[in-house]
C-alpha positions in Angstrom: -61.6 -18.3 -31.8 -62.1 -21.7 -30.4 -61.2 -23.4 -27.2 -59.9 -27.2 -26.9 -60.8 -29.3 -23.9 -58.5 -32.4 -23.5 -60.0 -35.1 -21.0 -58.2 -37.8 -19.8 -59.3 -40.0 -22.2 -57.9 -37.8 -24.5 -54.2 -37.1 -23.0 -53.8 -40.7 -23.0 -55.0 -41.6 -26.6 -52.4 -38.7 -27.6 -49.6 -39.4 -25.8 -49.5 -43.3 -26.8 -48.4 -41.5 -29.9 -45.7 -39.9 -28.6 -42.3 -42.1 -28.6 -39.5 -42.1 -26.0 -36.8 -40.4 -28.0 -39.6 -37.1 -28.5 -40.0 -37.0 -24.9 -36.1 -37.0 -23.9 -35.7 -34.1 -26.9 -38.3 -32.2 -25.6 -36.4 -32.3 -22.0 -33.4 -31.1 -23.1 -34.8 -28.2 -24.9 -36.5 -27.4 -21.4 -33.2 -28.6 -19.2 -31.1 -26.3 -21.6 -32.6 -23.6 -20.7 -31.8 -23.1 -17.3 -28.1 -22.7 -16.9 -28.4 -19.9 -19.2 -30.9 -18.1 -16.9 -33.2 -16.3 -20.4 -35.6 -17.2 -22.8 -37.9 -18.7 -19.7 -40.3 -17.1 -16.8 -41.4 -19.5 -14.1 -42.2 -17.6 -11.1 -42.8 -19.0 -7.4 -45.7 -21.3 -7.6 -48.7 -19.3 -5.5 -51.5 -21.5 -3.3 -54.2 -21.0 -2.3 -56.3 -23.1 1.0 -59.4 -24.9 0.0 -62.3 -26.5 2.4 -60.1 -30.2 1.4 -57.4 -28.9 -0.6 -54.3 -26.8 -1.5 -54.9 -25.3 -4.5 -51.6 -24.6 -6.3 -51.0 -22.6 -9.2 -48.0 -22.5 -11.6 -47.5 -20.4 -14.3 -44.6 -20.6 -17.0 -43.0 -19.5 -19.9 -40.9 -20.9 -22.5 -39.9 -18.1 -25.6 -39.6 -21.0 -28.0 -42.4 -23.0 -26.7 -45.0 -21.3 -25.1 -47.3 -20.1 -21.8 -49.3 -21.5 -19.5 -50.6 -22.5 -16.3 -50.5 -25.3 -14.1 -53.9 -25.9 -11.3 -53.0 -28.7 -9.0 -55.2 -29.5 -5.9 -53.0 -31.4 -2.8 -55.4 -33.0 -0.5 -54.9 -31.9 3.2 -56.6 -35.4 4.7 -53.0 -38.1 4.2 -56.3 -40.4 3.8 -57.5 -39.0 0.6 -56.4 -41.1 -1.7 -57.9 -40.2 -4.9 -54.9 -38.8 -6.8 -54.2 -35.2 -7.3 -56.6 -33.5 -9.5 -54.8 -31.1 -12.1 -55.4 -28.9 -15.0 -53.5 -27.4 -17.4 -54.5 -24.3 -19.6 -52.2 -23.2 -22.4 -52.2 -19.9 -24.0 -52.3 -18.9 -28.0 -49.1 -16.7 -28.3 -50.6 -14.6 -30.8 -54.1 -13.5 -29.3 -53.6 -14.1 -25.5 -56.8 -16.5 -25.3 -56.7 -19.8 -23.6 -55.9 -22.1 -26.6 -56.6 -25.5 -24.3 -57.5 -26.9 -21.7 -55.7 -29.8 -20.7 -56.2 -32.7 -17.6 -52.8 -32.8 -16.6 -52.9 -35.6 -14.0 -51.2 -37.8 -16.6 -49.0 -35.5 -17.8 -46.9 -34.4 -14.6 -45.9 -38.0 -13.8 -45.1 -38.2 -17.8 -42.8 -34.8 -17.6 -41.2 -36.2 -14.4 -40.6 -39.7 -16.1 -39.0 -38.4 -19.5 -36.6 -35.7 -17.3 -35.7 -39.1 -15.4 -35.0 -40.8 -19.0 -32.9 -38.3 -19.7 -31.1 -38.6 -16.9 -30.5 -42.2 -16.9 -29.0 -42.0 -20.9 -26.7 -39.4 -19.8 -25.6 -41.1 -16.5 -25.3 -44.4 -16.8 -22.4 -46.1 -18.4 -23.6 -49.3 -19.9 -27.2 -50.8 -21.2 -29.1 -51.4 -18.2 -31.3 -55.1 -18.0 -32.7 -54.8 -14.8 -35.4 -51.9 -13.5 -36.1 -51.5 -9.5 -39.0 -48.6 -8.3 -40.1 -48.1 -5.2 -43.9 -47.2 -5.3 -47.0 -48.3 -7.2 -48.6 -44.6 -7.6 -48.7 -42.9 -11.4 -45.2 -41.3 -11.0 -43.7 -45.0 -11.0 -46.5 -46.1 -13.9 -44.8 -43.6 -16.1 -41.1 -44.3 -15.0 -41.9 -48.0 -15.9 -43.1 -47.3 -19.1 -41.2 -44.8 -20.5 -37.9 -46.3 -19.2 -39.0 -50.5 -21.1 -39.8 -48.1 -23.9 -36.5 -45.9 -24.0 -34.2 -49.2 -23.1 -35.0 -52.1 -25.3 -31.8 -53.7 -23.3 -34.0 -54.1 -19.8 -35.0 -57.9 -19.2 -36.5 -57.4 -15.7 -38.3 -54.8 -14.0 -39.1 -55.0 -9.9 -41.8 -53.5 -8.2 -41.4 -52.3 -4.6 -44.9 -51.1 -2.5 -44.8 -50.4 1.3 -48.0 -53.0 1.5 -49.0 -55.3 -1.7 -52.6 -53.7 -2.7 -54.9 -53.4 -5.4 -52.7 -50.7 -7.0 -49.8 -52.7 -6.9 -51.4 -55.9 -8.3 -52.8 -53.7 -11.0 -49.7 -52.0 -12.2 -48.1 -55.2 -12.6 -51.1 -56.7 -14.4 -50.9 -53.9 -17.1 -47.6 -54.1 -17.1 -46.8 -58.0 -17.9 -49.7 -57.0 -20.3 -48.2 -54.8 -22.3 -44.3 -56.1 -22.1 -44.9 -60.2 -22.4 -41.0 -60.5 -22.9 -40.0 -58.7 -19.3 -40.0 -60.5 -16.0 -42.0 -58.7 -13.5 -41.6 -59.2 -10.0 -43.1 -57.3 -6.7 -41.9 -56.9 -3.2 -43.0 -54.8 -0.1 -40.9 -52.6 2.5 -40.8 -55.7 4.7 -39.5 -58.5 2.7 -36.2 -57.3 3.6 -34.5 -59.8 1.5 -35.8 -60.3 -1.4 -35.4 -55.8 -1.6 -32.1 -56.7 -0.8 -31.7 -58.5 -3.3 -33.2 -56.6 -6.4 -31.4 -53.5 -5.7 -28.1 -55.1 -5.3 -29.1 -56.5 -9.4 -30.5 -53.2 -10.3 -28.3 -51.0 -12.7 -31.7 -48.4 -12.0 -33.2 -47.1 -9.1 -36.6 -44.9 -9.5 -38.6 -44.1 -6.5 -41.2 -42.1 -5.9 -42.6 -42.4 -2.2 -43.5 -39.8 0.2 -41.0 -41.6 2.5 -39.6 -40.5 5.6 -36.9 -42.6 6.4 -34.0 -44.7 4.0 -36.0 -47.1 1.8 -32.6 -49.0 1.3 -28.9 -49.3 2.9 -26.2 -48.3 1.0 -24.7 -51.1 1.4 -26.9 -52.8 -1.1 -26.1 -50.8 -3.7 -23.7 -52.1 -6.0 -21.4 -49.8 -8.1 -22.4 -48.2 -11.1 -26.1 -48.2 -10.4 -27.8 -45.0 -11.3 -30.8 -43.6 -9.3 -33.6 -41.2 -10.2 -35.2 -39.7 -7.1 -38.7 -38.1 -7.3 -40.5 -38.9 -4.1 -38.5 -36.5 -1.7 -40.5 -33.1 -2.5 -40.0 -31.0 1.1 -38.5 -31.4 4.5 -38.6 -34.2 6.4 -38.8 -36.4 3.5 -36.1 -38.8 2.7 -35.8 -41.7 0.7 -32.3 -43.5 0.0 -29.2 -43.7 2.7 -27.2 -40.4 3.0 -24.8 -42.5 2.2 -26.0 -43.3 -0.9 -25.8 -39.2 -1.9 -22.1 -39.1 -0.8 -21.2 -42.1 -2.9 -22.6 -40.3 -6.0 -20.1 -37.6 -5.4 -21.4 -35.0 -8.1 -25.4 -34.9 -7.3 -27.7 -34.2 -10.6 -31.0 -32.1 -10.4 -33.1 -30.8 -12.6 -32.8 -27.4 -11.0 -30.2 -25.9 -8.2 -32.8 -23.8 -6.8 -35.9 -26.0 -7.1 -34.5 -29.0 -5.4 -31.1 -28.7 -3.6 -30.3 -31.9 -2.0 -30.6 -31.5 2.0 -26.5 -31.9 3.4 -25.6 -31.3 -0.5 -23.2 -28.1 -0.7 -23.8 -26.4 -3.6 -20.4 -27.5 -5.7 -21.5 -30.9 -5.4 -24.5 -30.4 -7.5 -24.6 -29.8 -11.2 -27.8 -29.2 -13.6 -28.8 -32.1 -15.9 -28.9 -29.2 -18.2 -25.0 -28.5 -18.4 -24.5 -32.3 -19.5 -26.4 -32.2 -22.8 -26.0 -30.2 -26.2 -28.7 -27.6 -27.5 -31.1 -30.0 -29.4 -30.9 -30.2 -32.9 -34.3 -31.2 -35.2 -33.7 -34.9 -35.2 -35.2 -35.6 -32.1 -31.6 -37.3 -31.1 -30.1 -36.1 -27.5 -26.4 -35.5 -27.1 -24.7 -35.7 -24.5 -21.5 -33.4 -23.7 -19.2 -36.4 -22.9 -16.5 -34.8 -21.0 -19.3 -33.7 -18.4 -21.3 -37.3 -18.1 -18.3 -39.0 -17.5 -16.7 -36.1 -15.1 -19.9 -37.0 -13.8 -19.5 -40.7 -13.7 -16.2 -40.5 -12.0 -17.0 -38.4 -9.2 -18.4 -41.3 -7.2 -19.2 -45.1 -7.8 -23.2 -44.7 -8.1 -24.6 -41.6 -9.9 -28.2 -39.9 -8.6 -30.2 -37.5 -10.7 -32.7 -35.8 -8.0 -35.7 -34.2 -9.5 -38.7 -32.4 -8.2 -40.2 -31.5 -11.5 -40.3 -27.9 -13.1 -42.9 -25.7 -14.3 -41.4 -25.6 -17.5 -41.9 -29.1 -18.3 -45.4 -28.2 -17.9 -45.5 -25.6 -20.8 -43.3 -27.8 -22.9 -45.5 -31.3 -22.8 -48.7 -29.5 -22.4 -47.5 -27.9 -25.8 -46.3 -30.9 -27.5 -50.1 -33.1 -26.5 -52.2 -30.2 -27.5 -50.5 -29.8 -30.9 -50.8 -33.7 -31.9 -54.1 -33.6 -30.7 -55.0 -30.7 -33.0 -53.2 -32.7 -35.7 -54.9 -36.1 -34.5 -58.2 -34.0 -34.3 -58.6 -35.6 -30.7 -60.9 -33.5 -28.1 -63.5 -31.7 -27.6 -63.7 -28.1 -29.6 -65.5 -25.6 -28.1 -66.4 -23.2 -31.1 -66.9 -18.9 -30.7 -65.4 -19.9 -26.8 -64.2 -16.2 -27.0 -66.5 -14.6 -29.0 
């Protein structure tokens, strides 16, 4: 049996393939799963201290998907700033053997993105036209991308850095590359008015910053806007006005227990799971109406808070390996277990 080794390279050749509408199906069958508490193993993630690094491994299940497990390495220096290294290796169901291997630094941003999709098509009550993220790592690449992509209805799409550097500059430049008909703009932290500005315009909020303190006041927010929050990973972290949370009323997470909203009581917080239907084979999401809008009316800004799941890693490592297999794209190792 043969093993497939998927570099870079190759995850991103496959998953230009791969369109918006798969993506969002895709979450849902993973979102689904939760409430009912079966069909699904994703135990604590164990780590393990490196010389530089915390290595963290992640294994998962899905019964109608598959296994596998997640490597990521955190570096311990705050001035290491050359990504995080991670690795994926997905299991044949049949035999046991490692079917793939998989660089998964693309794909976690990409999972996190497409749950945040989701989220935004469920929560949001009208076509939004104008996109505001905070950050200019891979998280808010993704969340850029997949959300011009998913909403042909956005005309404007603002960039907020803490500092305007190279990564910034270079976002936007492959950005107005690839969407000529959107109107990019860029701010920093410290232009307090022009951010004032874009959010008060913005109909979405995505940020993803390791933040410690409000990135915006509340009351620049205007009603109806819908945020997607994928920064604020562990204590201490905190990136929009607490004020911001108790406009939302009803808080939406990927999972209760994964990411429970600090000052959040537990009867505020519902699972984007719970607001969409069991996915059908047309790759078309649907939303359980009565929830969204119970949702909706709960408060005057709605906030999906997400911290990612292993399960989204079994599910999209699943879904690049198998269109690369079908693509032929990667490197096959032949007799690997033999």
């Amino acid at each position: 049996m043969s093993l497939l080794v998927l570099t870079a390279q190759d995850v991103n050749t496959v998953i230009s393939t791969i369109r918006p509408n798969e993506l969002e199906h895709l979450m849902t069958s993973v979102f689904r799963s939760l409430p009912s508490k079966s069909g699904y193993a994703s135990p604590h993630r164990t780590s393990i201290q490196m010389s530089q690094h915390t290595a963290l491994f992640m294994p998962s299940r899905l019964d109608r998907i598959g296994t596998a497990v997640k490597v990521v390495s955190v570096p311990t220096s705050p001035t290491d700033m050359r990504g995080l290294p991670a690795s994926t290796v997905l299991l044949d169901e049949e035999t046991g053997r490692a079917r793939a291997i998989v660089n998964a630094s693309t794909l976690t941003a990409l999972r996190n993105a497409a749950g945040s999709v989701l989220a935004t098509r469920l929560l949001l009550a009208k076509p939004p036209t104008s996109l505001v993220a905070f950050g200019a790592g891979r998280q808010i690449e993704a969340h850029a991308h997949l959300h011009i992509r998913a909403f042909p209805s956005l005309k404007r799409c603002t960039i907020i850095n803490r500092t305007q550097n190279a990564r910034l500059d270079n976002l936007l430049s492959a950005l107005r590359q690839s969407y000529p008909s959107i109107t990019f703009d860029s701010s920093t932290l410290g232009e307090t008015e022009s951010v004032k500005s874009a959010v008060e315009h913005a109909d979405v909020i995505c940020t993803a910053t390791p933040a410690t303190a409000p990135l915006i006041s509340s009351e620049w927010v205007s009603p109806g806007t819908h945020f997607n929050l994928v920064g604020s990973y562990k204590q201490g972290m905190i990136e929009v006005d607490e004020r911001v949370i108790r406009r939302a009323g009803t808080i939406v997470v990927d999972s209760a227990e994964a990411c429970p909203p600090e000052g959040v009581h537990a009867d505020r917080m519902v699972e984007i799971g719970t607001l969409v239907e069991d996915p059908d084979c047309s790759n078309t999401v649907a939303p359980v109406s009565t929830l969204c809008e119970r949702v909706r009316m709960s408060g005057d800004v709605t906030v999906f808070k997400s911290v990612g799941i292993g399960l989204q890693d079994v599910a999209i490592a699943h879904l690049v390996v198998s269109r690369a297999e079908e693509m032929k794209i990667g490197t096959v190792v032949e007799s690997y277990h033999n």
